[in-house]
C-alpha positions as CSV (number, residue, x, y, z in Angstrom):
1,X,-161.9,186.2,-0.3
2,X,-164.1,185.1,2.4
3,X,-164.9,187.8,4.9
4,X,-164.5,187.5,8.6
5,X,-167.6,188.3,10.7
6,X,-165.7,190.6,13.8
7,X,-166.6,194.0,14.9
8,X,-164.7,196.1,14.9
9,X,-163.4,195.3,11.6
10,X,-159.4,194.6,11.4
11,X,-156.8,196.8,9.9
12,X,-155.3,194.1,7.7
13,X,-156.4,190.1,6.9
14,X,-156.2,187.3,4.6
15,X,-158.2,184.3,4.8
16,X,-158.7,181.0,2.9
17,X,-161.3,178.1,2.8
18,X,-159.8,176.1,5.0
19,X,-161.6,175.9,8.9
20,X,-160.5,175.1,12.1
21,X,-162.2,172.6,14.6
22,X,-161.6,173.3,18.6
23,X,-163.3,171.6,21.6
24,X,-165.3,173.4,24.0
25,X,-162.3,174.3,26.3
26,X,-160.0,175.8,24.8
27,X,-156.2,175.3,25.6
28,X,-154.1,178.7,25.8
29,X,-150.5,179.0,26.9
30,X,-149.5,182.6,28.1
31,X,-145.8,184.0,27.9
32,X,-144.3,184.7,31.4
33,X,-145.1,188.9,30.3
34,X,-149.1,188.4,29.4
35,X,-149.3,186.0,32.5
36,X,-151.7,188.4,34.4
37,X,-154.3,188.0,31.5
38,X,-155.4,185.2,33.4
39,X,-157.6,187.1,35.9
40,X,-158.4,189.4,33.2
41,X,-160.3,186.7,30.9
42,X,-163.7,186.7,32.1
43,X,-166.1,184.3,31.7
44,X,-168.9,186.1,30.5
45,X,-167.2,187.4,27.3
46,X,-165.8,184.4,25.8
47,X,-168.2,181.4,24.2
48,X,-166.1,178.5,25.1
49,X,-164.2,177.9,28.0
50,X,-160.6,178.3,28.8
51,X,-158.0,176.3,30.5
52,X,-154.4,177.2,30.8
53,X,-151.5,175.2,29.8
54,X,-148.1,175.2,29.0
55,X,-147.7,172.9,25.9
56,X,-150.3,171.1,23.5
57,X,-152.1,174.4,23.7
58,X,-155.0,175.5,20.8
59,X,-153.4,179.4,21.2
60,X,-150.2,180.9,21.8
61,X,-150.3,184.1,23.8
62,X,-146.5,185.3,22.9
63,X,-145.1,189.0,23.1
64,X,-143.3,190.3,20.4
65,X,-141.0,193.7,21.4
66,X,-142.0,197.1,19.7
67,X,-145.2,195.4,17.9
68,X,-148.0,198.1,17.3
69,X,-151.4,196.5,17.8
70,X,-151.5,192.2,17.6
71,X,-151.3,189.5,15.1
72,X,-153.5,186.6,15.3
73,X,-152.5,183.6,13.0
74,X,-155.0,181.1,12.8
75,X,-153.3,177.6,10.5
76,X,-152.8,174.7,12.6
77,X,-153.4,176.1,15.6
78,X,-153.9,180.0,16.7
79,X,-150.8,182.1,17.8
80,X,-151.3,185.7,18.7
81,X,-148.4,188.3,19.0
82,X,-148.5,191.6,20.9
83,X,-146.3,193.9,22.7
84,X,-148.6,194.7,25.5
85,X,-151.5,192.8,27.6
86,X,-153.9,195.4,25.8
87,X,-153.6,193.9,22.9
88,X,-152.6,190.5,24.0
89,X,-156.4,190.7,25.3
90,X,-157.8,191.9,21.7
91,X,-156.4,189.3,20.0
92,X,-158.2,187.0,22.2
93,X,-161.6,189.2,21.7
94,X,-161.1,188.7,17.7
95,X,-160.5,185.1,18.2
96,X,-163.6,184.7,20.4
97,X,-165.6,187.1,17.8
98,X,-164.4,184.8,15.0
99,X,-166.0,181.2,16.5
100,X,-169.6,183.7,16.6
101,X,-171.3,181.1,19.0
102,X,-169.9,178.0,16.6
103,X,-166.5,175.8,17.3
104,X,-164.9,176.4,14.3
105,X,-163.1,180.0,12.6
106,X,-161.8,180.3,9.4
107,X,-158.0,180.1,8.6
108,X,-157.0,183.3,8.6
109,X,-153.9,185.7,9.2
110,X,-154.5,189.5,10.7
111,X,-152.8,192.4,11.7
112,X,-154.5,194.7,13.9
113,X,-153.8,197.9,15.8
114,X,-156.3,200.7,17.4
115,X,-157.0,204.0,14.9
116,X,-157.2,205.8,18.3
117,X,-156.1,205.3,21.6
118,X,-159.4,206.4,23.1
119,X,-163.0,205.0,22.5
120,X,-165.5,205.8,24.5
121,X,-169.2,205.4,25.8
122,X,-170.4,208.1,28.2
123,X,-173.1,207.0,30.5
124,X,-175.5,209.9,32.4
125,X,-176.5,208.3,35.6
126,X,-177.7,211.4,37.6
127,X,-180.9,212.4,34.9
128,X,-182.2,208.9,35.4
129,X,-180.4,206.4,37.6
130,X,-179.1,202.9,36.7
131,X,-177.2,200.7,38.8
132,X,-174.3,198.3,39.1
133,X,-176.3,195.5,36.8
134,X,-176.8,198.2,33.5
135,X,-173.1,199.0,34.2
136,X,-171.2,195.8,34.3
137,X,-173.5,195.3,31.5
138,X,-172.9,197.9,29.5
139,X,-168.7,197.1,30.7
140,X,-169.3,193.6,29.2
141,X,-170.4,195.0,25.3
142,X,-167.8,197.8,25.3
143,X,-165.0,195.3,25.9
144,X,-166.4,192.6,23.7
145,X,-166.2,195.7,20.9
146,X,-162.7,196.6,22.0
147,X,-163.5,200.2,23.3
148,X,-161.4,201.2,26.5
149,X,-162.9,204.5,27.7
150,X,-166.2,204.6,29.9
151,X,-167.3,208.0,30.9
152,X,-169.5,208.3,34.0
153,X,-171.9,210.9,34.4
154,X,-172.2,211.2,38.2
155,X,-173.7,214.7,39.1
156,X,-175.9,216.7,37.5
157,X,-178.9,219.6,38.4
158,X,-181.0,216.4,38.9
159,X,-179.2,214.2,41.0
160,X,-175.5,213.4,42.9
161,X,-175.0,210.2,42.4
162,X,-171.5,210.0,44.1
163,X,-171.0,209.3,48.1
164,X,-168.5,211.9,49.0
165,X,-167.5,210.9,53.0
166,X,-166.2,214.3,53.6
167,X,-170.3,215.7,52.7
168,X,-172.0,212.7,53.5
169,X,-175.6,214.7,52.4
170,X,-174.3,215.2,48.7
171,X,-175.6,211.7,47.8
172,X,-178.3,210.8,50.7
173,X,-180.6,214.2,50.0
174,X,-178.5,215.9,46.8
175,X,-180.1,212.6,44.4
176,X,-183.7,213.1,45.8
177,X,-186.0,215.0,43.5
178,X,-189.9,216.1,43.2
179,X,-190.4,214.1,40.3
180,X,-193.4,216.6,38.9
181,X,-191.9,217.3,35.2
182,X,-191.6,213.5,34.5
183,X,-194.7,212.2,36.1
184,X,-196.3,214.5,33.3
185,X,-194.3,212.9,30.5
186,X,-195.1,209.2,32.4
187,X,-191.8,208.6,32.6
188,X,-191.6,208.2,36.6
189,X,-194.4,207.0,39.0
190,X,-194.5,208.5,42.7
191,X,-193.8,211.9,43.8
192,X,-190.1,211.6,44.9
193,X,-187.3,210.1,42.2
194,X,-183.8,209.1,43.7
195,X,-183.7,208.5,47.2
196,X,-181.2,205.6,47.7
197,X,-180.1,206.2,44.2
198,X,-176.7,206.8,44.5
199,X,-173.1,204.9,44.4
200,X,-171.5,204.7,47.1
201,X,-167.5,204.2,47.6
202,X,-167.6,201.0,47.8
203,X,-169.6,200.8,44.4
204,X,-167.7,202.8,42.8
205,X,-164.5,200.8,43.5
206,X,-166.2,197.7,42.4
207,X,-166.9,198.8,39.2
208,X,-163.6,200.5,38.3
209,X,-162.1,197.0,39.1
210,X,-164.3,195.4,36.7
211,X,-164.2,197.9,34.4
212,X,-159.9,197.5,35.1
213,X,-160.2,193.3,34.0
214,X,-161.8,194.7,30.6
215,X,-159.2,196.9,30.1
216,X,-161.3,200.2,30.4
217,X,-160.4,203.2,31.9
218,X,-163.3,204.6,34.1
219,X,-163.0,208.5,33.7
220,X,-165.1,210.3,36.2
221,X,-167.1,213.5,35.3
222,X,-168.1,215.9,38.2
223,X,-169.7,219.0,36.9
224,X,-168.5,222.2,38.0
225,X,-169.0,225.6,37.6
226,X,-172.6,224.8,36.2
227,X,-175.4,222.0,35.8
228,X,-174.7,221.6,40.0
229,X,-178.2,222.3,41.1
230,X,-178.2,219.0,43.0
231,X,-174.9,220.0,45.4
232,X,-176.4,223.8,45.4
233,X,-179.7,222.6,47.8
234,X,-177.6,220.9,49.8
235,X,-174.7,224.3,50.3
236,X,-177.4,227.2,48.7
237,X,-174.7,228.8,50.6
238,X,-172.0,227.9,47.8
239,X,-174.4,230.0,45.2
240,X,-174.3,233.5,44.3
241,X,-177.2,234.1,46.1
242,X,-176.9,231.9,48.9
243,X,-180.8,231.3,48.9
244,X,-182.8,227.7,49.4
245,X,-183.6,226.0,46.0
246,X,-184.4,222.1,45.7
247,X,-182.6,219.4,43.5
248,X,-183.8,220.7,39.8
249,X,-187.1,218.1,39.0
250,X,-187.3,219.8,34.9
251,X,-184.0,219.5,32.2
252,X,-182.5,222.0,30.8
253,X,-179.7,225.0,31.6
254,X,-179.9,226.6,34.8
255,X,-178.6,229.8,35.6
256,X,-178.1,229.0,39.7
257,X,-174.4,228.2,39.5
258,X,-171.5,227.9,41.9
259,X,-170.0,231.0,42.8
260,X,-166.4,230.9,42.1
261,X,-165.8,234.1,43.7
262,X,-166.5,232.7,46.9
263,X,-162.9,230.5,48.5
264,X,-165.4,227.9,50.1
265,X,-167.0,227.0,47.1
266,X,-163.3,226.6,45.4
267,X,-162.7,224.5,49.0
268,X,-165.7,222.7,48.4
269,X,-164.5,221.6,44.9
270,X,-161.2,220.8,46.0
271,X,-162.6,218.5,48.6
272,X,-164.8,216.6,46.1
273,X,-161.8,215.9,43.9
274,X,-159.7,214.8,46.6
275,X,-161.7,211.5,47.2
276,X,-163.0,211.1,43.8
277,X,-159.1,211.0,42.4
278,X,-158.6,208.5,45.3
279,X,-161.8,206.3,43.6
280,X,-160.2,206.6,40.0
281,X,-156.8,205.8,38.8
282,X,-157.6,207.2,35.7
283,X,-155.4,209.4,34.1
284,X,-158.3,211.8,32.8
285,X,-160.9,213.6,35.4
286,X,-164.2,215.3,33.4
287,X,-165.3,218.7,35.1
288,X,-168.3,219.2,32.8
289,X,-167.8,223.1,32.0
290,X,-170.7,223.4,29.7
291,X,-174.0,225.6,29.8
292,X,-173.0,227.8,32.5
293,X,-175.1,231.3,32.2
294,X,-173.1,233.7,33.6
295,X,-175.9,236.3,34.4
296,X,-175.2,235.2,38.4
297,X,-171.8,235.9,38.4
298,X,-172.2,239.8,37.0
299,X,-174.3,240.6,39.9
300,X,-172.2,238.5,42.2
301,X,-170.0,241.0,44.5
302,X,-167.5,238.3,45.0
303,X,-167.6,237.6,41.9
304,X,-167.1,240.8,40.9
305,X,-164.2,241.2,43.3
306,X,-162.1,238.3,43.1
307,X,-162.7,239.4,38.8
308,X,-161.0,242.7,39.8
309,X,-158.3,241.3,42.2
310,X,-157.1,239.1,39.3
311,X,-157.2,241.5,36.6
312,X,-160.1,239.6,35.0
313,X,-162.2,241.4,32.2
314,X,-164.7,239.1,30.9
315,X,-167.1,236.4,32.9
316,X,-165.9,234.1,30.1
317,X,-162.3,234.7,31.7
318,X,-163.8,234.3,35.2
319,X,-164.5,230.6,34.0
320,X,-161.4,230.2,32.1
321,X,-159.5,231.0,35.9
322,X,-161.4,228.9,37.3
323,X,-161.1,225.5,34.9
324,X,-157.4,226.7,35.0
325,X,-157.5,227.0,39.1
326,X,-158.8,223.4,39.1
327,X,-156.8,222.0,36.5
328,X,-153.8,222.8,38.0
329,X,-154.9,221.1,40.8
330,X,-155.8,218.2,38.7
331,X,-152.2,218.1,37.8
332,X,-150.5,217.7,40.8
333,X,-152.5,214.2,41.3
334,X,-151.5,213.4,38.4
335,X,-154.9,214.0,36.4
336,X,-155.6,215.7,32.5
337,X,-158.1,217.8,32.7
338,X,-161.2,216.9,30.1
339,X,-164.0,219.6,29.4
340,X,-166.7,220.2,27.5
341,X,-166.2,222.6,24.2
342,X,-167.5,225.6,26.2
343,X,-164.1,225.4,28.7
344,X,-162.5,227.1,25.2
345,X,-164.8,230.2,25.8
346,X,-161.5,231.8,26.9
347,X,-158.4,232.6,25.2
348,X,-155.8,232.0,28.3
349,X,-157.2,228.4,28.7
350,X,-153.9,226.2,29.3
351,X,-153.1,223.9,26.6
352,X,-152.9,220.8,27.9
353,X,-156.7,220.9,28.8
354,X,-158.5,217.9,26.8
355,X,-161.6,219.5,24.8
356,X,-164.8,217.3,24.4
357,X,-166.3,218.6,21.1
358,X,-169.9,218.1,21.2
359,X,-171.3,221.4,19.0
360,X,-170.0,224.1,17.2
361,X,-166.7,224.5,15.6
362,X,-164.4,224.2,18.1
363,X,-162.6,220.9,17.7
364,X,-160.4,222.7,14.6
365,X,-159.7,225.5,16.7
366,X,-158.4,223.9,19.9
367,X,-156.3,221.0,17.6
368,X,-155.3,224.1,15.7
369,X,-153.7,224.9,18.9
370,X,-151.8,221.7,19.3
371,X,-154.4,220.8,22.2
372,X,-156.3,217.2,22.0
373,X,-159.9,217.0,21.0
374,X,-162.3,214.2,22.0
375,X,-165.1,214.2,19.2
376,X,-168.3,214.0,20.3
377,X,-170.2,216.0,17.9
378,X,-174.2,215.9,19.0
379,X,-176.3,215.2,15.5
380,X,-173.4,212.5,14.8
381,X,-173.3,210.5,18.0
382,X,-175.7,211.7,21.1
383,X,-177.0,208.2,21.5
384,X,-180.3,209.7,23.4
385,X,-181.4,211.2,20.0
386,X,-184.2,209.6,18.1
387,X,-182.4,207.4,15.5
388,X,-184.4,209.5,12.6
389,X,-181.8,212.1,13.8
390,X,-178.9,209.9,14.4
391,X,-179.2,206.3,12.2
392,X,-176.9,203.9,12.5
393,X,-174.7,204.9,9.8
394,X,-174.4,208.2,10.5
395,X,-173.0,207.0,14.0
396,X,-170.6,205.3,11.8
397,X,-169.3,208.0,10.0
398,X,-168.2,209.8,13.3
399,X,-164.7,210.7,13.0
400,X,-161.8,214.1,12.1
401,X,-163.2,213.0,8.5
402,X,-166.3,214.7,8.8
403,X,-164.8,218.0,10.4
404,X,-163.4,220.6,8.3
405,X,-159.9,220.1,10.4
406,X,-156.6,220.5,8.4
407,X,-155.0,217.5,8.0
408,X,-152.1,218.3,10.1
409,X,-153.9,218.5,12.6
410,X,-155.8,215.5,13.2
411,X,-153.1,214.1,15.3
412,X,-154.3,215.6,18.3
413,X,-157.4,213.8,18.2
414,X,-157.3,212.0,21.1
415,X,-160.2,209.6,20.0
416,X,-164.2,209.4,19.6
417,X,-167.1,209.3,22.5
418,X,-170.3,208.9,22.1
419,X,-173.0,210.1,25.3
420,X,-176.0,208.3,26.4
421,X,-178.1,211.5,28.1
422,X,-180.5,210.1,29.9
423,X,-183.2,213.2,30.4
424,X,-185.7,210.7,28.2
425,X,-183.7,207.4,29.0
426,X,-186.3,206.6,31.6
427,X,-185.8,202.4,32.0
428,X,-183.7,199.3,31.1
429,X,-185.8,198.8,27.9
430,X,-185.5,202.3,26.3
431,X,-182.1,202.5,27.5
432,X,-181.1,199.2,25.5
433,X,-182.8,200.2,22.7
434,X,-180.9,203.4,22.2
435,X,-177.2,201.7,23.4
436,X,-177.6,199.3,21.1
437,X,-176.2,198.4,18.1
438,X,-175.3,201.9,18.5
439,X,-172.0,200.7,20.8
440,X,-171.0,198.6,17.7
441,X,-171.0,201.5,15.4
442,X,-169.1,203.9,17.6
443,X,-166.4,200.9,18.0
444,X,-165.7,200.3,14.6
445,X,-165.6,203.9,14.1
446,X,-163.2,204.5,16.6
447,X,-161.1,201.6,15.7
448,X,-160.8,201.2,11.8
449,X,-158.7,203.0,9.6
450,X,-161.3,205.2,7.3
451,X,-159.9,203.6,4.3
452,X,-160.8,200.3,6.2
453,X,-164.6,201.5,7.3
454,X,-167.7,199.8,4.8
455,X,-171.1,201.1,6.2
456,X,-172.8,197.9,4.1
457,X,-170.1,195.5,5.2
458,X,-170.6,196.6,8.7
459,X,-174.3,195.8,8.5
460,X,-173.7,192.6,7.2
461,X,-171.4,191.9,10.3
462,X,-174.1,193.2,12.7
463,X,-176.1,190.7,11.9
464,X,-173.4,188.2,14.2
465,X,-173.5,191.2,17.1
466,X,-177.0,190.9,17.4
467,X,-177.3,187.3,18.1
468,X,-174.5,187.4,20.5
469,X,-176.8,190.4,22.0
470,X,-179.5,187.5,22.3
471,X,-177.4,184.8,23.9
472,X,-176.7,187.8,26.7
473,X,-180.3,188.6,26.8
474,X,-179.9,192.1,26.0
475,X,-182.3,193.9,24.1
476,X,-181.4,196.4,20.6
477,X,-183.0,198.4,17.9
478,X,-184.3,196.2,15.5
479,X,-182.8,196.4,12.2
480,X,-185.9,197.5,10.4
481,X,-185.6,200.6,12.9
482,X,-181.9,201.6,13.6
483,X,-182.3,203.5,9.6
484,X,-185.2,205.2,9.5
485,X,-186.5,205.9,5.2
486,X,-189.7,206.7,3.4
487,X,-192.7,207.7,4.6
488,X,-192.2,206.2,8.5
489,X,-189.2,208.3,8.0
490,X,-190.6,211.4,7.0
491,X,-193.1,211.1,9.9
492,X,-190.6,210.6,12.6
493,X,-188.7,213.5,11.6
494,X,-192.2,215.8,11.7
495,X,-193.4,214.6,14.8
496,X,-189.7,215.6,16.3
497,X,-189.6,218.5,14.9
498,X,-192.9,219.4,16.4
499,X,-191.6,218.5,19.7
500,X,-194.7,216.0,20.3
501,X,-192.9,213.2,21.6
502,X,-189.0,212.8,22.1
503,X,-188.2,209.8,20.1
504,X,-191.0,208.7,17.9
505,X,-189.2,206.0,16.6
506,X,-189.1,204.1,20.2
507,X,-192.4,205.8,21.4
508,X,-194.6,205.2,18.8
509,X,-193.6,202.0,17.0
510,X,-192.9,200.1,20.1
C-alpha cells in the first residue's frame, strides 16, 4: 500500500494508485455548523488557494453528530466529516499536507482522531527575547502539525516580559538587564539586554487571536513563588529581605524569592493575575513553582509567622498553602491551575492541580492520585538541549510509554509539551535550529496512537516537512545532524559533558 506523506501520521488509512488532479483554487463548501472556519483558514498554511461555494465544490466540509476525530475521503472529490470545527480544521490540514506543494493527492480514505487532547510547544521569552514575528511563526508550524497548546514563558529572574497596567514598571525597568554573563559567552553585544523588550497588552491580545484562528490555546505562565528576580528589583520590598538587588544578568536557581508570608506580596500576585486572566481565555494558567530554595523563608519572621498561624510544619507546606491560596483563586475565574513537578513537594496539594512533569518520578505519583500530568520529561524533550542529548528520535518516543506508570493510570495524562529554554537560545538562527524538526517529532508523538508511531517511517515523512520548511523560509537541523552517531557523536557528548561549550552540535559544526 502506498504510504501517505502527512505529519502527524493518521490513526487509520487506506489508499490506492489512483490520483486526484485539483486547480489552484480550490472549491470548498462548509455546512451551516463549520461556517466560521472561514476566518479561521489562513492563507499562509495552505498551498493552494481557497474559494467558498455552495455546489460544484472540490471538498465537502459536513458535520457528522458524536464523530470522534474526522474522516477525509478522497475518490471523486474530497469530503471530510467531523463533529466539531477542531477537527473540521484538521481534516483540511491533512488534505493540505497530502498535495505537499504538488496539485494532485492520492485516493485515499482516513480516520483520524487526537491520542491526546493537549500538545504543546512551550516558548521562554524572558531568558532571551523574541518577538511577535518568531511567534506567529512558530503559531504557523504548530498548527500546520496539528498541536493546540502554546505555552508562553513570560517572566523569569531575567526578564518581565508582560505589561501589567496596574505596575506599569514590571515590564519598562523589570526586562532590563546588565548583560555581563552573556557578553562573556558572545551571546549579547552591549552592556544592557532588554530594554523595550517586552509585550505589551495590546501584543498580547494580538497573538492570542492568531494563535485562536489556529486553533491553539495560549496558556500563560507567570512564575511565582521563585525564579521572580525580575519583579523582585522592581518591589525588593516584596522579598524576604526587602533589600535592592537588580534583574538577575547569570542563569540558574536563585534563592531571593517572594515572601509569601508577607499579604502585599500575595496582593501583588493577585493583581498580576487579574489582568493576565483578562489577556487569556484559556482554561489553563502556568504559575511556574519550580526551583524555589526555601533557605529565605526559614529566616523570614513573616514567614515564620503566617507558618505558625496556619498550623504549617514544613517550608515545603508553606509552598503547598501558597499554590493552594492561588489556585483557588484561579478557580473562581474560571482557571486550572498548571505547575511545575516541584508544586507536588507537599502532601495537602489539591487534586485538581495540573502537574508538569519535567524530572524525577513524579508523573506516576500525582496520576496515581487521579490528578493530570503534562509530560515533559527533560533528557526526552527540553528542545534547548544539544541534540547529542536529545536526537530526533528520542523526541519521538516521548510519551506514558516510556514512564514506569501503571496502566490504569495513564488516563490522566493530560497530553505531552515540549520547552524551548532559551538561557543559550541567543538569535533567530540557533533558535530555528533547535525548534526544528524537533516541533514535528513532538506532534506525531502527541498525536499517534503508539501502535501507530514508526521512528523510520517518520523520517521518511520528514523529508516532505522540510521542504515545506523551505518554501516558508525557515531554517532546521539538517538531517545529517538532528541524530548524532560515531565518532562526531562521541565527541559531542565529551565536549558537553566537560561543559566547554553548550551545544557542540550547533556551535561547532555550524
Amino acid at each position: 500500500m502506498r504510504r501517505i506523506n502527512v505529519i502527524p501520521m493518521v490513526q487509520n488509512y487506506t489508499v490506492d494508485e489512483k490520483t486526484l488532479a485539483f486547480h489552484t483554487n480550490l472549491k470548498v463548501f462548509l455546512d451551516d455548523k463549520f461556517i466560521d472556519i472561514k476566518d479561521r483558514i489562513p492563507e499562509n498554511l495552505w498551498q493552494f488557494k481557497i474559494e467558498f461555494v455552495k455546489e460544484n465544490a472540490d471538498v465537502e466540509i459536513v458535520c457528522k453528530e458524536d464523530q470522534k476525530g474526522y474522516t477525509l475521503a478522497a475518490k471523486e472529490r474530497v469530503v471530510i466529516t467531523s463533529s466539531t470545527i477542531e477537527n473540521a480544521f484538521y481534516g483540511l490540514i491533512t488534505l493540505t499536507q497530502l498535495f505537499n506543494g504538488k496539485n494532485t493527492i492520492p485516493a485515499c480514505e482516513i480516520e483520524d482522531a487526537p491520542r491526546f487532547r493537549y500538545r504543546g510547544i512551550m516558548l521562554d521569552v524572558a531568558r532571551h527575547f523574541f518577538g511577535k514575528k518568531e511567534i506567529k511563526e512558530l503559531l504557523d508550524i504548530m498548527a500546520y502539525n496539528k498541536m493546540n497548546v502554546f505555552h508562553w514563558h513570560l517572566t523569569e529572574d531575567q526578564g518581565w516580559r508582560i505589561e501589567i497596567k496596574k505596575y506599569p514598571e514590571l515590564a519598562k525597568r523589570g526586562c532590563v538587564r546588565d548583560d555581563e554573563w552573556t557578553n562573556a559567552l558572545r551571546h549579547m553585544k552591549g552592556e544592557k539586554y532588554g530594554e523595550g523588550m517586552y509585550f505589551t497588552q495590546e501584543d498580547i491580545k494580538e497573538i492570542v487571536a492568531y494563535a485562536k484562528d489556529r486553533m491553539i490555546t495560549v496558556v500563560p505562565e507567570i512564575d511565582m513563588p521563585g525564579h521572580i528576580t525580575s519583579a523582585l528589583s522592581v518591589f525588593p520590598e516584596l522579598s524576604c529581605e526587602g533589600k535592592p538587588l537588580k534583574v538577575a544578568n547569570q542563569f540558574g536557581v536563585k534563592h531571593t524569592i517572594g515572601c509569601v508570608g508577607n499579604p502585599d506580596f500575595i496582593s501583588f500576585i493577585k493583581d498580576v493575575i487579574d489582568e493576565v486572566c483578562e489577556l487569556f481565555p484559556a482554561p489553563y494558567f502556568h504559575i511556574g513553582g519550580d526551583e524555589v530554595p526555601k533557605s529565605k523563608w526559614k529566616n523570614c519572621p513573616k514567614c515564620q509567622a503566617l507558618m505558625k498561624q496556619k498550623g504549617i510544619k514544613t517550608e515545603n507546606d508553606l509552598q503547598g498553602w501558597f499554590t493552594n491560596e492561588i489556585m483557588a483563586y484561579l478557580a473562581e475565574k474560571g482557571k486550572r491551575l498548571i505547575g511545575w513537578n516541584e508544586i507536588m513537594e507537599t502532601a495537602d496539594l489539591r487534586k485538581d492541580a495540573i502537574v508538569q512533569w519535567w524530572m524525577g518520578k513524579y508523573a506516576e505519583k500525582w496520576a496515581e492520585r487521579g490528578g493530570n500530568v503534562i509530560l515533559s520529561q527533560n533528557i526526552v524533550c527540553y528542545l534547548d538541549y544539544p541534540y547529542i542529548l536529545t536526537n530526533l528520535e528520542k523526541i519521538y518516543s516521548l510519551g506514558p510509554e516510556r514512564s514506569k506508570m501503571k496502566e490504569e493510570n495513564k488516563k490522566n495524562v493530560l497530553g505531552i509539551e515540549a520547552p524551548l529554554w532559551t538561557e543559550f537560545v541567543y538569535d533567530k538562527k540557533k533558535y530555528d535550529f533547535m525548534l526544528y524538526p524537533r516541533v514535528q517529532a513532538v506532534a506525531e508523538a502527541a498525536w499517534t496512537m503508539p501502535e501507530k508511531k514508526n521512528y523510520n517511517d517518520f523520517e521518511g515523512r520528514l523529508t516532505y516537512a522540510l521542504a515545506d520548511l523551505d518554501r516558508r523560509g525557515i531554517g532546521y537541523c539538517p538531517p545529517k545532524k538532528y541524530n548524532p552517531v560515531g565518532f562526531k557523536g562521541l565527541r559531542q557528548r565529551f565536549l558537553v559533558g566537560k561543559r566547554i561549550i553548550k551545544d557542540p552540535n550547533y556551535e561547532v559544526e555550524l
